[in-house]
C-alpha positions as CSV (number, residue, x, y, z in Angstrom):
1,X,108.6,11.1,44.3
2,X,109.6,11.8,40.9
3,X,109.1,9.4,37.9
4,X,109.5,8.5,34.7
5,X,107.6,9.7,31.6
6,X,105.9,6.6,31.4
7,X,104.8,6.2,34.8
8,X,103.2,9.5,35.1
9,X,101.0,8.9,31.6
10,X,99.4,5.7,33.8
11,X,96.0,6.1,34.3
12,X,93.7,3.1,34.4
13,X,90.7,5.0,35.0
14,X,91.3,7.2,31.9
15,X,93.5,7.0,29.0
16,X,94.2,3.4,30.0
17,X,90.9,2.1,30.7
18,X,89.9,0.9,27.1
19,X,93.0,-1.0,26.2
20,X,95.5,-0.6,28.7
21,X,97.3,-3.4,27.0
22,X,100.5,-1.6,24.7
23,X,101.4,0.2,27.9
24,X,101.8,-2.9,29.8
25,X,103.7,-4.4,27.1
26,X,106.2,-1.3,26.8
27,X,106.3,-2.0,30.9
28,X,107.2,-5.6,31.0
29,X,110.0,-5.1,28.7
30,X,111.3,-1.3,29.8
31,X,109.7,-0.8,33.7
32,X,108.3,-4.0,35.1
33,X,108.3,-2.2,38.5
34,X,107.2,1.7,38.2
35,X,106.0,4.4,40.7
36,X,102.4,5.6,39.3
37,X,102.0,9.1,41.2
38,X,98.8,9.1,39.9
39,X,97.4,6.1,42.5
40,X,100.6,6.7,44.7
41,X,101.6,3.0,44.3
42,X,104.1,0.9,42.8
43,X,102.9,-0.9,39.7
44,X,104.4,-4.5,39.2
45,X,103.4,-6.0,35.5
46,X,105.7,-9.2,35.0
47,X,103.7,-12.7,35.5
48,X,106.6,-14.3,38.0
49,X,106.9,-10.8,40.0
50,X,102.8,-10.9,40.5
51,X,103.3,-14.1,41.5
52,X,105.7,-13.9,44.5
53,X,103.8,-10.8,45.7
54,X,100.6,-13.1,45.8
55,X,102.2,-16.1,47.7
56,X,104.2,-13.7,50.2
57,X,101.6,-12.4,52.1
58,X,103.9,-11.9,55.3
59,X,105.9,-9.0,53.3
60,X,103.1,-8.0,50.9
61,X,99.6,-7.4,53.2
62,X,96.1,-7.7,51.9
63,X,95.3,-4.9,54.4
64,X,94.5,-2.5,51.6
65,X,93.4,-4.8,48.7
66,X,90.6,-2.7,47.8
67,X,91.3,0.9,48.7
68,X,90.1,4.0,47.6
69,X,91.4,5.9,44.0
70,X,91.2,8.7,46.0
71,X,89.8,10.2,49.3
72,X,85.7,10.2,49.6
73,X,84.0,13.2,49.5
74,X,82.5,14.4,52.8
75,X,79.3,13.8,51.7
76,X,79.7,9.9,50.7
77,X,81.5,9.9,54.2
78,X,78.6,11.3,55.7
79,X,76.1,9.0,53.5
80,X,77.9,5.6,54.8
81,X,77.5,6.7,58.8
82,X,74.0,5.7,58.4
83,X,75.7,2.4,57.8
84,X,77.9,-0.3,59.4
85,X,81.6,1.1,60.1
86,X,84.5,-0.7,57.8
87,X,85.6,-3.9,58.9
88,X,88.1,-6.6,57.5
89,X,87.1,-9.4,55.6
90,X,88.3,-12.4,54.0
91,X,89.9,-10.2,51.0
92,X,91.4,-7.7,53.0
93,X,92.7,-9.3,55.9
94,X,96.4,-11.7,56.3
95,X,97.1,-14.7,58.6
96,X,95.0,-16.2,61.1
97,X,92.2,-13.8,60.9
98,X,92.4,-14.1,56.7
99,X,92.0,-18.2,57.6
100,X,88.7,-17.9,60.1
101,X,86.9,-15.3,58.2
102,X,87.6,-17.8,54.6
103,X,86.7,-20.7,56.1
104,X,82.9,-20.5,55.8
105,X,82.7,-19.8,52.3
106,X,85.7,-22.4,51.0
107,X,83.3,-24.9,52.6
108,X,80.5,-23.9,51.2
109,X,81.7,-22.7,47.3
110,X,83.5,-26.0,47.1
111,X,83.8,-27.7,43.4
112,X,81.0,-30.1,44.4
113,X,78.7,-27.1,45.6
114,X,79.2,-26.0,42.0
115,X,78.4,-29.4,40.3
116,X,75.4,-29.8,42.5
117,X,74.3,-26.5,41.8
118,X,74.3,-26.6,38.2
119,X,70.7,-27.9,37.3
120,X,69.8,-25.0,38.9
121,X,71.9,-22.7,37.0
122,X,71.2,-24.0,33.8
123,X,66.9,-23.5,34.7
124,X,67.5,-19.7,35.4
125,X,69.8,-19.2,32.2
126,X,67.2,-20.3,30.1
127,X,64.5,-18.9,31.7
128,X,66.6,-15.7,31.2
129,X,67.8,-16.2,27.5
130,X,64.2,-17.8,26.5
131,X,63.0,-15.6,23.8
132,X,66.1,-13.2,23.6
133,X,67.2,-12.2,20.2
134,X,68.5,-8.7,20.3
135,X,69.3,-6.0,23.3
136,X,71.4,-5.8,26.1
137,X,72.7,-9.0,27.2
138,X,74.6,-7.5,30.5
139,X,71.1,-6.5,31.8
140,X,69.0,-8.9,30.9
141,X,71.7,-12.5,31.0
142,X,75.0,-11.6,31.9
143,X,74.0,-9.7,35.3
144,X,70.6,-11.5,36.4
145,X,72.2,-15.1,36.5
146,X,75.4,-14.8,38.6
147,X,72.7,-12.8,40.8
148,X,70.1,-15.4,41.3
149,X,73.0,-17.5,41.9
150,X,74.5,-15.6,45.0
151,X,70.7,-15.1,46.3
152,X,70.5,-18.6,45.7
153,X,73.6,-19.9,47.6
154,X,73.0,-16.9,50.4
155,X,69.6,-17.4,50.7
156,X,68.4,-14.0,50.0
157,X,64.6,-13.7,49.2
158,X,63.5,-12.6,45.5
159,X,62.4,-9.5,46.9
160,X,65.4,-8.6,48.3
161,X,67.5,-8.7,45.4
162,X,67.6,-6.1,43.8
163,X,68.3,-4.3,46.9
164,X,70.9,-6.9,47.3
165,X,72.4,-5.8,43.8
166,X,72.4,-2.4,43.4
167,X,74.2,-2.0,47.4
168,X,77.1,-4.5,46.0
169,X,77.5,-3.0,43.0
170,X,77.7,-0.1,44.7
171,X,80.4,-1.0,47.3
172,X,82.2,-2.1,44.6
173,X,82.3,1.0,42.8
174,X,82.9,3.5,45.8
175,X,86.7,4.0,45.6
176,X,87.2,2.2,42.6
177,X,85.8,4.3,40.4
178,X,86.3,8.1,40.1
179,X,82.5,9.4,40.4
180,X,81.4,12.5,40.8
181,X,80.3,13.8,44.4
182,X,76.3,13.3,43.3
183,X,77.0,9.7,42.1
184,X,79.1,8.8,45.1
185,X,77.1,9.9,47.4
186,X,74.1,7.9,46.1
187,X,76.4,4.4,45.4
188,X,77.1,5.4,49.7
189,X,73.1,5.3,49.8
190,X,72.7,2.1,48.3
191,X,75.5,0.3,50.3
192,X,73.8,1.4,53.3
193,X,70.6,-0.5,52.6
194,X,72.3,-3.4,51.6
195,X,73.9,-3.2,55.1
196,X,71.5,-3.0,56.9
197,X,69.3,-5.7,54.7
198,X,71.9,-8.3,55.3
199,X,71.6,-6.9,59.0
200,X,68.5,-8.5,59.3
201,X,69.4,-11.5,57.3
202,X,72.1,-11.9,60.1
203,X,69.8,-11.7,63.0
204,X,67.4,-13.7,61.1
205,X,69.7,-16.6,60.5
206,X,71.3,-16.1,64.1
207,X,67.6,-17.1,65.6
208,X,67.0,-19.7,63.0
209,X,69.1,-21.4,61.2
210,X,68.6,-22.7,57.4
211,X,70.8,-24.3,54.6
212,X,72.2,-21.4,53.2
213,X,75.8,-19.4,53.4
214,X,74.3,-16.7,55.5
215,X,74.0,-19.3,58.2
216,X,76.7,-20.9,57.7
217,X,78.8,-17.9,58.2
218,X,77.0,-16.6,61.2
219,X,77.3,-20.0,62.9
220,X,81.3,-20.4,61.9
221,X,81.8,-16.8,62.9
222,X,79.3,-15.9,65.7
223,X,78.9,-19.0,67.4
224,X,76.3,-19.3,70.0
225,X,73.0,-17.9,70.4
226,X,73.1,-14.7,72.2
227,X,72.4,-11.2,71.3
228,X,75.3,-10.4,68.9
229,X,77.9,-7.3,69.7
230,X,77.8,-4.8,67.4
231,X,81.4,-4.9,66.5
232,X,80.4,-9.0,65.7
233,X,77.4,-8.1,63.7
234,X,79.1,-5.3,61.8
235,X,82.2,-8.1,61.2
236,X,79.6,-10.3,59.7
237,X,77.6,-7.7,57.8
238,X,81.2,-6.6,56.1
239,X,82.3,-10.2,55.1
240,X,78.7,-10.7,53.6
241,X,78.2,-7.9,51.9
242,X,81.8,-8.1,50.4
243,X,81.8,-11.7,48.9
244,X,78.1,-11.2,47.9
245,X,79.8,-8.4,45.3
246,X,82.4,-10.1,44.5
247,X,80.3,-13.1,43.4
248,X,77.9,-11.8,41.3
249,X,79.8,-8.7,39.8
250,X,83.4,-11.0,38.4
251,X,81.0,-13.3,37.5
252,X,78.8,-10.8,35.2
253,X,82.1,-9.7,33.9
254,X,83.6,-12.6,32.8
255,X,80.4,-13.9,30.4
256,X,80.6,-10.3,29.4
257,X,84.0,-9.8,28.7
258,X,83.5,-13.7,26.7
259,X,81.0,-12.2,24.4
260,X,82.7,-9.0,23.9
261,X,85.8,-10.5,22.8
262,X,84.3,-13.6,20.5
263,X,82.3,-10.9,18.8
264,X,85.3,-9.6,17.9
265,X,87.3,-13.0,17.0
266,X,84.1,-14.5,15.0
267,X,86.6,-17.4,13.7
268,X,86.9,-18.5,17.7
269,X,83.0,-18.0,17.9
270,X,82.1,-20.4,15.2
271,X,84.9,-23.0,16.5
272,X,82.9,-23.0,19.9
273,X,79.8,-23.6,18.2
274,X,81.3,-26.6,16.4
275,X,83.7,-27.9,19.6
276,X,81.4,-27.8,23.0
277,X,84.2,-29.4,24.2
278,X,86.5,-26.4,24.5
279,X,84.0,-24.3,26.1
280,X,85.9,-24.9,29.4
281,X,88.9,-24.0,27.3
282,X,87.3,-20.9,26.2
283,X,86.2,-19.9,30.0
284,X,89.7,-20.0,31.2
285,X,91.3,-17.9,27.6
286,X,88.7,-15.5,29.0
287,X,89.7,-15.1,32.4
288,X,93.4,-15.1,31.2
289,X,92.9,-12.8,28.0
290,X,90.3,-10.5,29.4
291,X,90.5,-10.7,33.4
292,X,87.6,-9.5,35.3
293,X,89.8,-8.6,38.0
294,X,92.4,-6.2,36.1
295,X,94.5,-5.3,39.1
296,X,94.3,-5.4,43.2
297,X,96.6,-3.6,46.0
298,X,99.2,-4.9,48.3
299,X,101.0,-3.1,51.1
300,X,104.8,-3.8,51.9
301,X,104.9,-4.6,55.6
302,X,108.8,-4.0,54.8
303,X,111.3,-2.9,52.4
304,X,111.5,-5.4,49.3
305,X,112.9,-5.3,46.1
306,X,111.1,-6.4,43.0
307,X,112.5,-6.9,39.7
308,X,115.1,-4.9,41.1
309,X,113.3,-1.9,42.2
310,X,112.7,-1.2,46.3
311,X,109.8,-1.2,47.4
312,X,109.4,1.1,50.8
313,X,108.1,-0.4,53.3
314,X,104.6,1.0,54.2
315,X,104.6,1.4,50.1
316,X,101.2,0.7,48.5
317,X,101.6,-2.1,45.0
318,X,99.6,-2.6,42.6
319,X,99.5,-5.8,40.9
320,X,98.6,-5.8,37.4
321,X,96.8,-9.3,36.8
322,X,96.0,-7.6,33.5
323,X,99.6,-7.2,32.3
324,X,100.9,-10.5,33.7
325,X,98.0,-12.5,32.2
326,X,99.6,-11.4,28.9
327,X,103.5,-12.0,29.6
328,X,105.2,-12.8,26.2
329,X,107.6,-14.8,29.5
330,X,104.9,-17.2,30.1
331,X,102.4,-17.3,27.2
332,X,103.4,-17.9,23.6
333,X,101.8,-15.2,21.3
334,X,100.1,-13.8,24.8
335,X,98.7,-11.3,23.0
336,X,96.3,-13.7,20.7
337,X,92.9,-14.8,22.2
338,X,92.8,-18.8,21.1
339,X,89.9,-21.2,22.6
340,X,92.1,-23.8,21.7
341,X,95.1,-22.8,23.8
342,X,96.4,-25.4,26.4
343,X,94.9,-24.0,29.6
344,X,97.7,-23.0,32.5
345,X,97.6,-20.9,35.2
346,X,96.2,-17.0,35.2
347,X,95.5,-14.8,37.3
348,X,91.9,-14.7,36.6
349,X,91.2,-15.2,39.9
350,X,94.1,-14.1,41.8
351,X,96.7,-16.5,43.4
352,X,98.1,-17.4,46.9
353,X,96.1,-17.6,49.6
354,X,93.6,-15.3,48.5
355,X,93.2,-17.0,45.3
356,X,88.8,-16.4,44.0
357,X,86.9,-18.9,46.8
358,X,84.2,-18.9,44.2
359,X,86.1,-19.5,41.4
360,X,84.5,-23.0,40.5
361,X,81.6,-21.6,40.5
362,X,82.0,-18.8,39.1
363,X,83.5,-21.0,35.9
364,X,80.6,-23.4,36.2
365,X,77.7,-20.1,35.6
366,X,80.1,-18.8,32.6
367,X,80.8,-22.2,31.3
368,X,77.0,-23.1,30.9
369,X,75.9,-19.1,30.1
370,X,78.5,-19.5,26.9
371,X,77.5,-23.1,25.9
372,X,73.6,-21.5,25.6
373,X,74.4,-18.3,23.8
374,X,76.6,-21.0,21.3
375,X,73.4,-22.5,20.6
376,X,70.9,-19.2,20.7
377,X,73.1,-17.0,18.1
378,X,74.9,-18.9,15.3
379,X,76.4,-15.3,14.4
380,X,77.5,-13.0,17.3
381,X,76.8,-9.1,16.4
382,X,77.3,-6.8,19.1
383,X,76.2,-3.3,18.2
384,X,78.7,-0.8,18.6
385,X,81.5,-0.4,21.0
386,X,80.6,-1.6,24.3
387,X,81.2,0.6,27.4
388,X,83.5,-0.3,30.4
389,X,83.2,0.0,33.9
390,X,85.2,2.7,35.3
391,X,86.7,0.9,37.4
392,X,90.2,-0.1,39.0
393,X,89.0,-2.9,40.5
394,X,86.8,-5.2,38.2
395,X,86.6,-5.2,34.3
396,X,84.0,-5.6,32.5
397,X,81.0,-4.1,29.7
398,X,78.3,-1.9,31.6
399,X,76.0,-2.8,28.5
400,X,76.4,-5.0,25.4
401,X,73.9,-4.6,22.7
402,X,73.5,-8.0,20.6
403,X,71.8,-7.8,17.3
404,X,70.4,-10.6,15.1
């Protein structure tokens, strides 16, 4: 399929990566809707087109939401047979199926979960930030509390996870990310454990129940108490090990992508330190400004036409929460980061059916992390420019070196 000049300079895992911003701009108002050969997918970049894809789930699957950049190579293939065999979850599944495998966790990561669980949240942060002046606040903040969270909510034992967050970061990076065949093939190494640690958490839980997610989702999902079938057990080790990752890791992004951009708009740093009160202003101008989530598939079950372009059916889309979070159509000045701005609707955690089911407490973790750092660093210095994830998927520093 040919394309234009434009849409063949896409490349969100190169050129685009750092600021992929002034080419979504130039798209909105030239080629809202353009065929990327380099991910073989039509890229859709306006707010209201994003918007209809994400509440039209009939035409517009979530069958592929998370697919590969690019084939694996055999030896990640060969890595990840030592494993569990793909199987839908609640993010890449539609209808009725998309409704069962949700259910546990919308009743469990509920706004009062959050609220409830915020005591606890605040005791980790500040066991984390107690004493920390300088260094690398991804490692030692930014990633350790949205992971003591999940482990917390899941029930997974302290020495578990590590295990528990190297395999999800891992799964999250294996397709999304263009590594090299050595680097794949260990992320595929790491998923497996995770697998098969959840495995046991599954059978554990199975046997005997406790108040935590894992049983809640083996009772919703496996109910009885029978040996489990494999193709049950790797259903439930696929869901877990999926919304585990995306827990912890948008989570980690989104206090990271906070700091990284009030570092650079000190003026907005020192109004947060004087207004508390916008801080859940500030959470939501994150999310909006700086998604975690910068873009997700969709398949067309059928041909469609968007912003006037057909779509084929059996087409792959890529929606760019990243460029419709910054719409001149539905933000004034949406290219200004402003804690003070009126919050409204993003796509910082999706929209539709699939909208983030941990989003409130995901907001809840970033809300409190940013309210201590307010109080910890009355000037925010970040030591040179802080890398990204190469990622399609999520957004976010890998490290981000503060300085007194």
């Amino acid at each position: 399929m040919s394309g234009t000049q434009f849409a063949e300079s896409y490349d969100p895992l190169g050129a685009h990566l750092a600021d992929p911003y002034p080419l979504y701009a130039r798209a909105r108002r030239d080629e809202p809707v353009f065929h990327s050969p380099r991910l073989d997918a039509w890229v859709v970049t306006r707010f209201d087109d994003v918007d209809a894809i994400l509440k039209d789930p009939e035409t517009f699957s979530s069958v592929n939401s998370l697919r590969p950049v690019r084939e694996l190579y055999p030896a990640t293939l060969a890595a990840l047979a030592g494993g569990y065999p793909p199987a839908p979850d609640h993010i890449t599944s539609d209808g009725d199926a998309h409704r069962r495998l949700r259910a546990p966790y919308a009743k469990r990561l509920m706004l009062a979960t959050a609220k409830a669980l915020e005591p606890a949240i605040r005791a980790r942060a500040d066991a984390l930030i107690e004493g920390f002046r300088s260094g690398d606040l991804v490692g030692r903040f930014a990633s350790p509390l949205p992971v003591h969270t999940a482990a917390l909510v899941f029930g997974i034992a302290p020495a578990d996870v590590e295990t528990a967050r190297s395999g999800s970061d891992s799964l999250f990076r294996l397709g999304s990310a263009d590594l090299d065949e050595a680097a794949e093939a260990r992320a595929a190494t790491m998923v497996v454990a995770f697998q098969h640690l959840v495995a046991g958490y599954v059978r554990a839980r199975r046997a005997d129940p406790e108040d935590d997610l894992v049983s809640d989702v083996v009772a919703a999902l496996a109910p009885g108490d029978g040996p489990l079938a494999f193709e049950r057990e790797t259903e439930l080790v696929s869901t877990i090990c999926s919304t585990i990752g995306a827990g912890h890791i948008t989570t980690t992004d989104t206090i990271g992508n906070a700091v990284r951009t009030l570092a650079d708009h000190p003026e907005q740093w020192q109004l947060l330190r004087q207004r508390p009160d916008l801080l859940p202003n500030a959470v939501e101008e994150v999310l909006r400004y700086e998604s975690p989530v910068p873009t997700i598939f969709r398949r067309a079950t059928r041909a469609a036409t968007v912003a006037g372009v057909t779509v084929p059916a059996g087409a792959d889309v890529l929606l760019a929460f990243a460029s419709a979070n910054r719409d001149e159509g539905r933000y004034p000045d949406a290219d200004r980061f402003d804690v003070t701005r009126t919050p409204s609707r993003h796509f910082g955690f999706g929209a539709g059916p699939h909208t983030c089911v941990g989003a409130p407490l995901a907001r809840v973790q970033a809300r409190i992390a940013l309210g201590l750092l307010a109080g910890r660093f009355p000037e925010l210095r970040v030591d040179g420019p802080a890398p990204l994830k190469a990622s399609i998927n999520v957004r976010g520093p890998l490290a981000l070196h503060l300085r007194e």
